[in-house]
C-alpha positions as CSV (number, residue, x, y, z in Angstrom):
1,X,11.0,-15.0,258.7
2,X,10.7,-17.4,262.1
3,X,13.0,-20.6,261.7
4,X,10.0,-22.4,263.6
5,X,7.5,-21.3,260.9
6,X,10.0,-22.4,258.0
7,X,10.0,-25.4,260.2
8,X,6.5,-25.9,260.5
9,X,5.4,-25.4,257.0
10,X,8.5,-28.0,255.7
11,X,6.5,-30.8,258.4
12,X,3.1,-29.6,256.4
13,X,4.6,-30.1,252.7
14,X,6.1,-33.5,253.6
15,X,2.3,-34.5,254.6
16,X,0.5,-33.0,252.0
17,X,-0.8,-35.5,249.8
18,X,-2.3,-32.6,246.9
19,X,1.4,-31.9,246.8
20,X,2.2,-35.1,246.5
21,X,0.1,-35.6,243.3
22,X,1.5,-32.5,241.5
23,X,4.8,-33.3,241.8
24,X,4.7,-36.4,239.5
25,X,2.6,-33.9,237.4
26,X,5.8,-31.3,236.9
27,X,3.8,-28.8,238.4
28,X,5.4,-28.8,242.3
29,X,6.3,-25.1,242.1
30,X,2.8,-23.8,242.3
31,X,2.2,-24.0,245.7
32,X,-0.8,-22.3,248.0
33,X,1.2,-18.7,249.3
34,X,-1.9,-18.8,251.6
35,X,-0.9,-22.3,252.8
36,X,2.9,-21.8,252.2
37,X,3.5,-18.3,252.6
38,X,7.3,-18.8,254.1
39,X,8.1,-21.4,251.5
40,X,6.2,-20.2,248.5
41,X,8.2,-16.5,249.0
42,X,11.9,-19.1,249.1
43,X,10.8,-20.3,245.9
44,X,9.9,-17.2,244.0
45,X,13.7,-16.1,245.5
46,X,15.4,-18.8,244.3
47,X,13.8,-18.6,241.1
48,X,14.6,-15.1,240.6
49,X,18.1,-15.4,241.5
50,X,18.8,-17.5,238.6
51,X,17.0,-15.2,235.9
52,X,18.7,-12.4,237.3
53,X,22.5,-14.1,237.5
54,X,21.8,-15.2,233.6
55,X,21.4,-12.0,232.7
56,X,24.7,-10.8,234.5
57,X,26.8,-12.9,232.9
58,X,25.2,-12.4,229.4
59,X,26.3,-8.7,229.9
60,X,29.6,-9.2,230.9
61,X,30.2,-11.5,228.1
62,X,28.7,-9.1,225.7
63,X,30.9,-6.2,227.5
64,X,34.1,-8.6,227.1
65,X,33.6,-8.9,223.2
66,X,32.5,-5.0,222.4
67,X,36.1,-4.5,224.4
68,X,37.8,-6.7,222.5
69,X,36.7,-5.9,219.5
70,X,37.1,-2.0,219.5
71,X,39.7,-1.6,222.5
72,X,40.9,1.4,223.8
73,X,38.6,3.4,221.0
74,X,35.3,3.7,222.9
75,X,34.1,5.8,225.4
76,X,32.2,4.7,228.6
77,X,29.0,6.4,226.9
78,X,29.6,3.9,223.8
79,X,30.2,1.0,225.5
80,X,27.0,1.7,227.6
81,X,25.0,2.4,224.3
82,X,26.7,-0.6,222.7
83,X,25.7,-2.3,225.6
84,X,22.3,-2.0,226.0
85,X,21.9,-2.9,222.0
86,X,22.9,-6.0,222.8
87,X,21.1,-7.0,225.8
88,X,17.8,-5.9,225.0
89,X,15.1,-7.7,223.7
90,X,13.3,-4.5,221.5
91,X,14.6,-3.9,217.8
92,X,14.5,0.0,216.9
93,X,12.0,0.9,213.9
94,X,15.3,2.1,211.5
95,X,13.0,3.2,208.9
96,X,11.2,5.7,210.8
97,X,14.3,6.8,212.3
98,X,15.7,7.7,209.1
99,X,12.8,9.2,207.7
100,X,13.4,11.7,210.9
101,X,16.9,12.9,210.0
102,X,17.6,15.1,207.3
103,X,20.4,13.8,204.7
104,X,21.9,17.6,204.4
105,X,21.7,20.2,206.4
106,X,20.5,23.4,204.8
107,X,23.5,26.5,205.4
């Protein structure tokens, strides 16, 4: 990415007078990549880099209460099972589960 280009597309923006009208609309952030390219890919950076810092924390936090709670009596492989229960967004089907487990195990 050219500092000059960066430059040069800042200079447009200011000017613009569509962008102009959209930002007292809320809606600044949807701006031309054809027009914008340099800027537009700044944006979708910043933006991403606050998604992906939330999620960070939320998994050490989660991390530092499984710790806590169970100590020294978990493995790496629990903690990483433990772990990704509590991070993820999908909820397993526990019926159908069970119903694929045998209660007793013929000798």
């Amino acid at each position: 990415m050219d500092i000059s280009e960066v430059e040069n597309e800042l200079l447009k923006l200011q000017n613009d007078i569509q962008i102009k009208s959209m930002a007292t609309g809320g809606s600044f952030w949807n701006l031309s990549e054809e027009k914008y390219p340099n800027i537009s890919k700044c944006a979708i950076y910043l933006i991403a880099f606050f998604g992906s810092t939330y999620l960070c924390e939320s998994t050490f936090s989660h991390m530092k209460h499984i710790k806590s709670k169970y100590q020294s009596t978990m493995s790496d492989e629990h903690l990483d099972a433990c772990l990704r229960l509590a991070v993820t967004a999908c909820s397993p089907n526990y019926t159908k589960l069970a119903d694929n487990k045998q209660c007793q195990p013929s000798h």
